[in-house]
PDB file of N, H, CA, C and O in Angstrom:
ATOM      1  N   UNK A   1      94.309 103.969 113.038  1.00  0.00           N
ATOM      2  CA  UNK A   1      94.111 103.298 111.780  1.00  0.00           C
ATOM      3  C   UNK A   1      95.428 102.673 111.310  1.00  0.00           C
ATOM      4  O   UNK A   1      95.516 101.519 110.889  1.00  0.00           O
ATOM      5  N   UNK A   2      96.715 103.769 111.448  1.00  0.00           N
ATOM      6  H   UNK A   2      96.644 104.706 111.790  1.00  0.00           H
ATOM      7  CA  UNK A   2      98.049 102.884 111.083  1.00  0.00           C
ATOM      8  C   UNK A   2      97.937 101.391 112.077  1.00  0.00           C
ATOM      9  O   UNK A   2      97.740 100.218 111.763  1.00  0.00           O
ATOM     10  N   UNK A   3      98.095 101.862 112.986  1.00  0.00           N
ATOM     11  H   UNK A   3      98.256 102.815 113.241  1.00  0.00           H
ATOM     12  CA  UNK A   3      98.026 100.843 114.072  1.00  0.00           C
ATOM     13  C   UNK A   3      97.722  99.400 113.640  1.00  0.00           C
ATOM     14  O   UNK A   3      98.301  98.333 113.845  1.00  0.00           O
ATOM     15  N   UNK A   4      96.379  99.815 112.830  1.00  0.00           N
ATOM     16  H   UNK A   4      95.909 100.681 112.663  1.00  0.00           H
ATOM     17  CA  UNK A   4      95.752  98.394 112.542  1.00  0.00           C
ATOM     18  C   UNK A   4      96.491  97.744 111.071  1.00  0.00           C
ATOM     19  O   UNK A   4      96.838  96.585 110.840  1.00  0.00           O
ATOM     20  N   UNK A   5      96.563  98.812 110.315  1.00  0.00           N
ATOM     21  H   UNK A   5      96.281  99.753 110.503  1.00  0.00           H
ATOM     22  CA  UNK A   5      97.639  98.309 109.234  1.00  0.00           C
ATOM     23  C   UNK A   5      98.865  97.498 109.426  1.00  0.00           C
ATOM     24  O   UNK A   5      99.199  96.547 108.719  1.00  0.00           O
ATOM     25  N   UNK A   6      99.599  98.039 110.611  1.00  0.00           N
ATOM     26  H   UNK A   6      99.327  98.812 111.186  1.00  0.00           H
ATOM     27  CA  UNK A   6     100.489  97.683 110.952  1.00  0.00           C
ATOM     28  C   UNK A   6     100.536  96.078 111.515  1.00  0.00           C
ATOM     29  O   UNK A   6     101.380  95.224 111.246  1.00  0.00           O
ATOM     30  N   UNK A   7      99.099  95.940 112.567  1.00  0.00           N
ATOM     31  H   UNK A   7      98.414  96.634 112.786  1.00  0.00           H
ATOM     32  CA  UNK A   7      99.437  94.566 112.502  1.00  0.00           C
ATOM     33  C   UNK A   7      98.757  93.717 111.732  1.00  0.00           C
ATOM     34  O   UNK A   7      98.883  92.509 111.934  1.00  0.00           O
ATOM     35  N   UNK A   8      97.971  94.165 110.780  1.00  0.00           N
ATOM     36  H   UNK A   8      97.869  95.146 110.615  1.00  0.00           H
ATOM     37  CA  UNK A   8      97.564  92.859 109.469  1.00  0.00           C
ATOM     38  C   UNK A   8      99.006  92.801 108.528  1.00  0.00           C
ATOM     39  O   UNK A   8      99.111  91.841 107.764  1.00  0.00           O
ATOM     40  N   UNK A   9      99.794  93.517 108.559  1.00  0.00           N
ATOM     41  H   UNK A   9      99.709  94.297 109.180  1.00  0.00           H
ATOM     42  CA  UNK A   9     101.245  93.209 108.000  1.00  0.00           C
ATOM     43  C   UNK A   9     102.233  92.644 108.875  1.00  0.00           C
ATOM     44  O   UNK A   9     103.292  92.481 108.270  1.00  0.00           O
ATOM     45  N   UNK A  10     102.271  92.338 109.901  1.00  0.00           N
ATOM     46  H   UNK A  10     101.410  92.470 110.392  1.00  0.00           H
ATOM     47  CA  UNK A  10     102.675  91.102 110.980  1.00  0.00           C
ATOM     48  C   UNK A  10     102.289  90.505 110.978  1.00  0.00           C
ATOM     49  O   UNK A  10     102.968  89.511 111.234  1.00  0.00           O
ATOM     50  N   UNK A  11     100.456  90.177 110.660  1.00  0.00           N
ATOM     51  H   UNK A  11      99.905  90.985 110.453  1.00  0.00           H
ATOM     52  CA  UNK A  11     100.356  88.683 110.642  1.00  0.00           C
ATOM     53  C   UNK A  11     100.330  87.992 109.265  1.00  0.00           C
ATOM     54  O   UNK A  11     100.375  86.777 109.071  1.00  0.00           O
ATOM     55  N   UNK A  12     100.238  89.117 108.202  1.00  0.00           N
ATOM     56  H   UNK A  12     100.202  90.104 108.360  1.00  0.00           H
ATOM     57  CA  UNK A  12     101.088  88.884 106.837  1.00  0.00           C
ATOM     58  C   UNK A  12     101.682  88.234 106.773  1.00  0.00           C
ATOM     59  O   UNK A  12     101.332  87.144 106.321  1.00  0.00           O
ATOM     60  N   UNK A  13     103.528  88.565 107.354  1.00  0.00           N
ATOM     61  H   UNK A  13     103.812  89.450 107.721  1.00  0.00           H
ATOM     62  CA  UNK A  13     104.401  88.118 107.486  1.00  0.00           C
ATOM     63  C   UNK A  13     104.682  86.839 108.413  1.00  0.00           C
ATOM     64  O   UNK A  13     105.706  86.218 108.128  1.00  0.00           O
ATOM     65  N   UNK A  14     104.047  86.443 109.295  1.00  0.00           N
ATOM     66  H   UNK A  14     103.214  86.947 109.526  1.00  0.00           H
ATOM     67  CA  UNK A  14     103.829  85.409 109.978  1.00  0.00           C
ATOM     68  C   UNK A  14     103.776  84.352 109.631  1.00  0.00           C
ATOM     69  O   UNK A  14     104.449  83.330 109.770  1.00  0.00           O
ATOM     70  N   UNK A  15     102.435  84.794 108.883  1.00  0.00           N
ATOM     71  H   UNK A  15     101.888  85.624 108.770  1.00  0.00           H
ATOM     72  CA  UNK A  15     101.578  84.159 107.539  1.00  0.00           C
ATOM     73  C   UNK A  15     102.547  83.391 106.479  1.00  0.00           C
ATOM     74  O   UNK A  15     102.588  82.214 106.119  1.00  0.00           O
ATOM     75  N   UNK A  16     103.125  84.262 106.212  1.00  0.00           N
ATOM     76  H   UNK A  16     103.091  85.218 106.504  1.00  0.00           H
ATOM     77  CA  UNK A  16     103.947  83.904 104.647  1.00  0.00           C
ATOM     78  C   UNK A  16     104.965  83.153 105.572  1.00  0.00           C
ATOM     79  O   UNK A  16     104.329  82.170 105.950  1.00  0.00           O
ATOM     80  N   UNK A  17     106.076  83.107 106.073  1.00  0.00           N
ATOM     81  H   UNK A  17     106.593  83.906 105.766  1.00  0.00           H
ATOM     82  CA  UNK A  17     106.853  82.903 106.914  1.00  0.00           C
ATOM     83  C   UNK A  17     106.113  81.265 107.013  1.00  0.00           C
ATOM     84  O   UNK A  17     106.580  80.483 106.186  1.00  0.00           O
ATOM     85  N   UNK A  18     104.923  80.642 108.021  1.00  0.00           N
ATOM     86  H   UNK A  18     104.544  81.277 108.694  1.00  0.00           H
ATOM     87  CA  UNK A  18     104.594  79.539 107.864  1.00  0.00           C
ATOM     88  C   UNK A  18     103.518  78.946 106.510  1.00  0.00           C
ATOM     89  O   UNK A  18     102.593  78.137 106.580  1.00  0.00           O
ATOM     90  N   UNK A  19     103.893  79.472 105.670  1.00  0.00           N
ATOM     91  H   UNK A  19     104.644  80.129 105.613  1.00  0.00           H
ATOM     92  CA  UNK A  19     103.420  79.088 104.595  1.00  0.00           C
ATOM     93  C   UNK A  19     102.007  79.134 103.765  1.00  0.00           C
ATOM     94  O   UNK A  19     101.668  78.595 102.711  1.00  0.00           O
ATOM     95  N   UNK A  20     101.361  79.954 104.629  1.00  0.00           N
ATOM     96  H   UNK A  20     101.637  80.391 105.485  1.00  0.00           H
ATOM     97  CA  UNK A  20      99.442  80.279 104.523  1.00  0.00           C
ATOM     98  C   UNK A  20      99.344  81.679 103.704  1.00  0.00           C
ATOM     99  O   UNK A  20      99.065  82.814 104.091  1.00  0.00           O
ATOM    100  N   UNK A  21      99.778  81.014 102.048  1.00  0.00           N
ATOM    101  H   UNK A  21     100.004  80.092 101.734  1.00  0.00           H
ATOM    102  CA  UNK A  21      99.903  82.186 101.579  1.00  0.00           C
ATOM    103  C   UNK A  21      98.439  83.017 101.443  1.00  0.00           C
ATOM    104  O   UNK A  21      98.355  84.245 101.429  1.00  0.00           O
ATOM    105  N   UNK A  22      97.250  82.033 101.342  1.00  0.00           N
ATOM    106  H   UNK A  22      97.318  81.036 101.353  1.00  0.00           H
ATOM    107  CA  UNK A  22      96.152  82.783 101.174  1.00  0.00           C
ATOM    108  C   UNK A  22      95.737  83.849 102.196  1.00  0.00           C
ATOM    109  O   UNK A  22      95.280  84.952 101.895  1.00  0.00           O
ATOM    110  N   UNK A  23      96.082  83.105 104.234  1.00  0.00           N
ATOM    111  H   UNK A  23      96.453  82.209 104.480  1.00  0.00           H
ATOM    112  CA  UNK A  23      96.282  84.006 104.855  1.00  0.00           C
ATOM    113  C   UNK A  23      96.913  85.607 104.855  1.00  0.00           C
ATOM    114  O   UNK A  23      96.392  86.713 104.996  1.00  0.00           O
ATOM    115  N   UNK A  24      98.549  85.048 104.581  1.00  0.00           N
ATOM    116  H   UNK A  24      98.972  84.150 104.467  1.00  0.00           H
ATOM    117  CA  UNK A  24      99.322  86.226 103.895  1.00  0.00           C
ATOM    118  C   UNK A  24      98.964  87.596 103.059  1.00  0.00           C
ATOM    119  O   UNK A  24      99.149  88.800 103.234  1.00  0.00           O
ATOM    120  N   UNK A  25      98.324  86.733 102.011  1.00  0.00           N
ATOM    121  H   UNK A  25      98.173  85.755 101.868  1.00  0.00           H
ATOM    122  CA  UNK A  25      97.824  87.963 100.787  1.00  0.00           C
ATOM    123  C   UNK A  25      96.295  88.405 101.563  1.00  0.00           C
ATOM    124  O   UNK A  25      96.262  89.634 101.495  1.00  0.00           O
ATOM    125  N   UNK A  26      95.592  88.129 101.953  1.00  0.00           N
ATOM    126  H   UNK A  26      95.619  87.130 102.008  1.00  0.00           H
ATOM    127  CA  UNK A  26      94.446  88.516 102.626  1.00  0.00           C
ATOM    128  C   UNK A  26      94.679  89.855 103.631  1.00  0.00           C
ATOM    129  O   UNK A  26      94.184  90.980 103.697  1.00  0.00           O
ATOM    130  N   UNK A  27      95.852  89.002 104.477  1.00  0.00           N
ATOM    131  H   UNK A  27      96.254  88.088 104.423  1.00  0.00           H
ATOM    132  CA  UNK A  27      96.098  90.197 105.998  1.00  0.00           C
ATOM    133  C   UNK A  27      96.832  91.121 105.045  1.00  0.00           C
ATOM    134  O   UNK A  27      96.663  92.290 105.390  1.00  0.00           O
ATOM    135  N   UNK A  28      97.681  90.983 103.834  1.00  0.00           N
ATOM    136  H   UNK A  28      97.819  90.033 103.553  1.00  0.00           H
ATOM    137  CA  UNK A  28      98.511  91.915 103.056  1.00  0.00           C
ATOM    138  C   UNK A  28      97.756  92.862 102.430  1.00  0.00           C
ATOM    139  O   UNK A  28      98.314  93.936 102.203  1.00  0.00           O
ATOM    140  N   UNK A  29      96.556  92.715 102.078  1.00  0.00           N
ATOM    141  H   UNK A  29      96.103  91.843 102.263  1.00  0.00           H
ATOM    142  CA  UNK A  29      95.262  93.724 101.438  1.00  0.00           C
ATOM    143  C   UNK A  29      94.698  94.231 102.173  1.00  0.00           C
ATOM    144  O   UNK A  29      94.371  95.406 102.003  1.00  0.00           O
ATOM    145  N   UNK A  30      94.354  93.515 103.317  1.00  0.00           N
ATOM    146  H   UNK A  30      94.620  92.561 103.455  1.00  0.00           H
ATOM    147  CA  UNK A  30      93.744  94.474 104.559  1.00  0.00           C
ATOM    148  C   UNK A  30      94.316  95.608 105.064  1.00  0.00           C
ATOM    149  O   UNK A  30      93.710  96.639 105.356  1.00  0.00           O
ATOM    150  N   UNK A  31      95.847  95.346 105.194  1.00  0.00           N
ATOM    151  H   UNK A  31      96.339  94.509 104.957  1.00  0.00           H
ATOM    152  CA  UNK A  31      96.489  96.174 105.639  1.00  0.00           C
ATOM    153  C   UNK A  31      96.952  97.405 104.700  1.00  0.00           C
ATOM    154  O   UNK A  31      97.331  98.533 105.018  1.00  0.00           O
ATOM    155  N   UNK A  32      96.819  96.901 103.644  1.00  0.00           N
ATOM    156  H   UNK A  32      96.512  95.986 103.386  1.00  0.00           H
ATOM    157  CA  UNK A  32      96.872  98.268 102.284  1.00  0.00           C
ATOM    158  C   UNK A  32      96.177  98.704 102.650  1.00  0.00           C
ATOM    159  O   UNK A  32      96.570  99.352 103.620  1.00  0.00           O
ATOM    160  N   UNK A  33      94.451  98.878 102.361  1.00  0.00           N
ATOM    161  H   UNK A  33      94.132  98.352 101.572  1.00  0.00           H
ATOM    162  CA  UNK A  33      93.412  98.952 102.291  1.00  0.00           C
ATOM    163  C   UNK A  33      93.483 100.201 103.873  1.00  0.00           C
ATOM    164  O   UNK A  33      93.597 101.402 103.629  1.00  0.00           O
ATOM    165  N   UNK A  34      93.413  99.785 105.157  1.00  0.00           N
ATOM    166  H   UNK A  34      93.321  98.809 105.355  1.00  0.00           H
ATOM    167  CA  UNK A  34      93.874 100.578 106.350  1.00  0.00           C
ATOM    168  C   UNK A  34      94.732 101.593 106.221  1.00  0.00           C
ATOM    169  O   UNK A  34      94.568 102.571 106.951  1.00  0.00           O
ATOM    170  N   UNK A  35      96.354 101.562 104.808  1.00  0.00           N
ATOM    171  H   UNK A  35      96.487 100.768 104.216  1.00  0.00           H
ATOM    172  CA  UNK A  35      96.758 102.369 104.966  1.00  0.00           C
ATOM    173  C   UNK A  35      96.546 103.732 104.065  1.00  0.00           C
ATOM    174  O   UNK A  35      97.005 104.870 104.168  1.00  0.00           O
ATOM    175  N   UNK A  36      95.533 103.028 103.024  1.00  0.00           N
ATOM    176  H   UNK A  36      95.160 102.104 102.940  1.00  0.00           H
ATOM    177  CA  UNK A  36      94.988 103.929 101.871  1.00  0.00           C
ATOM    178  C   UNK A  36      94.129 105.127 102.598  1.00  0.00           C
ATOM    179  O   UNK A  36      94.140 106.357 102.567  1.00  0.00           O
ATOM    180  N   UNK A  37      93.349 104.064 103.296  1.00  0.00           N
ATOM    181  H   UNK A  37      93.339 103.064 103.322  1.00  0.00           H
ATOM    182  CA  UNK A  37      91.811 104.658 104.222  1.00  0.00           C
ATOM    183  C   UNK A  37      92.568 106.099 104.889  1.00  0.00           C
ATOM    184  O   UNK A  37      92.207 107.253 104.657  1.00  0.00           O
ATOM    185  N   UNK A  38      94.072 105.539 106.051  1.00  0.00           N
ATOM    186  H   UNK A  38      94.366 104.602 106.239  1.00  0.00           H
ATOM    187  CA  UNK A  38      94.656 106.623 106.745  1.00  0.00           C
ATOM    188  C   UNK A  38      95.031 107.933 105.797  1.00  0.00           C
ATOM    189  O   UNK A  38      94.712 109.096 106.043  1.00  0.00           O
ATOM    190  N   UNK A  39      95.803 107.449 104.627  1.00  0.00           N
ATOM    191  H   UNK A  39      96.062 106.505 104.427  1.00  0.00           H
ATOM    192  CA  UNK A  39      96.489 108.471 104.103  1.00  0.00           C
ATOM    193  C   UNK A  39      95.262 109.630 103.420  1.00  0.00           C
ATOM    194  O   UNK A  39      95.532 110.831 103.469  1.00  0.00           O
ATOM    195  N   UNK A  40      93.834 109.131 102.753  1.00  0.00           N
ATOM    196  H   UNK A  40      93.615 108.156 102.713  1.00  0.00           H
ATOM    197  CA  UNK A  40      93.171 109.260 102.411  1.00  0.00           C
ATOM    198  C   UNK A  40      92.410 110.693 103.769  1.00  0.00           C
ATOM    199  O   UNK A  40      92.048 111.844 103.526  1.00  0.00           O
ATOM    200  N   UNK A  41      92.426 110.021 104.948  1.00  0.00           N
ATOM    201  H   UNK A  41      92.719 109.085 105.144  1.00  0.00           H
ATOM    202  CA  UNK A  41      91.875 110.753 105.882  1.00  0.00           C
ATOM    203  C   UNK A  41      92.839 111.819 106.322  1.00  0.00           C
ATOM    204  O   UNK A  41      92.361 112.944 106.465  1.00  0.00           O
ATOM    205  N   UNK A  42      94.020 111.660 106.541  1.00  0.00           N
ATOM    206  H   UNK A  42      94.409 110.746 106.424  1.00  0.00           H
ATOM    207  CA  UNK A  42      95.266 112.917 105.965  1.00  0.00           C
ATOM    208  C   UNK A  42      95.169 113.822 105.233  1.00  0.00           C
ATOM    209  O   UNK A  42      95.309 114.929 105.753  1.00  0.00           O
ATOM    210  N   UNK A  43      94.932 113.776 103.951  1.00  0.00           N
ATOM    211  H   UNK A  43      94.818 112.877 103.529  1.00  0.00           H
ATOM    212  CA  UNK A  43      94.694 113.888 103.057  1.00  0.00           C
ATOM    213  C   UNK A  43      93.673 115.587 103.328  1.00  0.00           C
ATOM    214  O   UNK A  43      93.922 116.782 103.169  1.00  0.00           O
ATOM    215  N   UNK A  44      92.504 114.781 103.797  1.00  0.00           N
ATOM    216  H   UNK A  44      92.302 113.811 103.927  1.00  0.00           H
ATOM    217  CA  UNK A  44      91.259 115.659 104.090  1.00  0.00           C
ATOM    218  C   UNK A  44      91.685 116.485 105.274  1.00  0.00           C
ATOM    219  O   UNK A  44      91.755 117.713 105.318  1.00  0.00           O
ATOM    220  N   UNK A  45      91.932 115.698 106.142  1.00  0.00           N
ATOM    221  H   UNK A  45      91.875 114.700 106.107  1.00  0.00           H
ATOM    222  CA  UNK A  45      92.726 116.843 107.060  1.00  0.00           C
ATOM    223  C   UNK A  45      93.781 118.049 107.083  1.00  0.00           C
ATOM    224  O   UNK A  45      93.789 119.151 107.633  1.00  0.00           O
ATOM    225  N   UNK A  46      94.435 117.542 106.468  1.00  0.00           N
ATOM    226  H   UNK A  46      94.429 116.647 106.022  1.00  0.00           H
ATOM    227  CA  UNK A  46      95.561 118.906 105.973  1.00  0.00           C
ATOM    228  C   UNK A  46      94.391 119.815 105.444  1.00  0.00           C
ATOM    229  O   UNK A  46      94.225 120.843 106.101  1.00  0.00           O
ATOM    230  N   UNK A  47      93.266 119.553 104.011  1.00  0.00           N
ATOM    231  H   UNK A  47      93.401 118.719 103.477  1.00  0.00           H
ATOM    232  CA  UNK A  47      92.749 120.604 103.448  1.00  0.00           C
ATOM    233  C   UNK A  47      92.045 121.087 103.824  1.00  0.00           C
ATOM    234  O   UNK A  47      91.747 122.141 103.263  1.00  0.00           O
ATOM    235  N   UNK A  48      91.088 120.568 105.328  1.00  0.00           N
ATOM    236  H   UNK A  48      91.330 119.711 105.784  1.00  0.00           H
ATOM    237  CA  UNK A  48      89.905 120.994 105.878  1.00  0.00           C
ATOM    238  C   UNK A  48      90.098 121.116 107.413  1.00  0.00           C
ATOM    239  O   UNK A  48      89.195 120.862 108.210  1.00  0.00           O
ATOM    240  N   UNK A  49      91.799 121.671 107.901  1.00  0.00           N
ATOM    241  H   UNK A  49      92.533 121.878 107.254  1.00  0.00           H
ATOM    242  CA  UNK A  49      92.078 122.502 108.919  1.00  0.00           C
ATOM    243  C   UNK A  49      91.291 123.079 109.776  1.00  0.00           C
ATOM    244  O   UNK A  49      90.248 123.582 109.359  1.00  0.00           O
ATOM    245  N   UNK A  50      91.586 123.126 111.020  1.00  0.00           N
ATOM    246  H   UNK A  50      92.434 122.717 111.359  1.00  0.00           H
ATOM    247  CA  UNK A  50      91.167 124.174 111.885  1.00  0.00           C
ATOM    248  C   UNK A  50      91.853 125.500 111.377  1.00  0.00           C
ATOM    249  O   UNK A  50      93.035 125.717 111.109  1.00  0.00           O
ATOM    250  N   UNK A  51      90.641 126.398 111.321  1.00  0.00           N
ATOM    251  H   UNK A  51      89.681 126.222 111.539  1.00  0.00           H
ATOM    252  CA  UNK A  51      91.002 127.817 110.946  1.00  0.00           C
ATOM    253  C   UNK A  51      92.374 128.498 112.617  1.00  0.00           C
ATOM    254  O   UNK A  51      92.852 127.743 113.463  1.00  0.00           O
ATOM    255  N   UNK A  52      92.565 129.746 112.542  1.00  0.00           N
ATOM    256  H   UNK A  52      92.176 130.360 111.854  1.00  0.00           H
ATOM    257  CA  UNK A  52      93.143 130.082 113.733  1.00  0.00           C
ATOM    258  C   UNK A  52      92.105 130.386 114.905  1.00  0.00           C
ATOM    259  O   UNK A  52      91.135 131.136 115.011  1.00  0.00           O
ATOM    260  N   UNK A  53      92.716 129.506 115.704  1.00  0.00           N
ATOM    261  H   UNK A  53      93.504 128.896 115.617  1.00  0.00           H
ATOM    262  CA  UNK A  53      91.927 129.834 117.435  1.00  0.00           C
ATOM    263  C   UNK A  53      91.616 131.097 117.896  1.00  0.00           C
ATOM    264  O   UNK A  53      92.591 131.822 118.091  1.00  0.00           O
ATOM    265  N   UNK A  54      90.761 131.459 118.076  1.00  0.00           N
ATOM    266  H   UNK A  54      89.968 130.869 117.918  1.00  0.00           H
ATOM    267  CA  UNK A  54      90.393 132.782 118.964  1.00  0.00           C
ATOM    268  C   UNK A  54      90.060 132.196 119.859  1.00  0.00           C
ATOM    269  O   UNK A  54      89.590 131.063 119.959  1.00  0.00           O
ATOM    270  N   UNK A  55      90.417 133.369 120.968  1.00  0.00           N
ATOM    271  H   UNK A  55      90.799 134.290 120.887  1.00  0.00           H
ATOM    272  CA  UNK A  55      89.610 133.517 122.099  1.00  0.00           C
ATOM    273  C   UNK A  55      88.329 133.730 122.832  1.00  0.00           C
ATOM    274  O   UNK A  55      88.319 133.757 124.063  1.00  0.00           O
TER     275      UNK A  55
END
């Protein structure tokens, strides 16, 4: 999921860089949006752990 955040904020920057700001702010929300989703799914994970492994 970072992954994908990561490159809608490269082509963000790409974006802005040749001047397509609507591009820019678009791939720039997407890529929030991906990193909300991740931290969000973190989030749940830390609180809803695997208990300890038995055998």
């Amino acid at each position: 999921m970072l992954h994908w955040a990561l490159i809608f904020f490269i082509v963000a920057l790409v974006a802005a860089v040749l001047g397509l700001r609507g591009v820019a702010g678009l791939s720039a929300e997407i890529g929030y949006m991906f990193v909300v989703v991740a931290v969000i799914f973190l989030v749940i994970a830390v609180f809803t752990g695997r208990g300890p492994v038995t055998p």
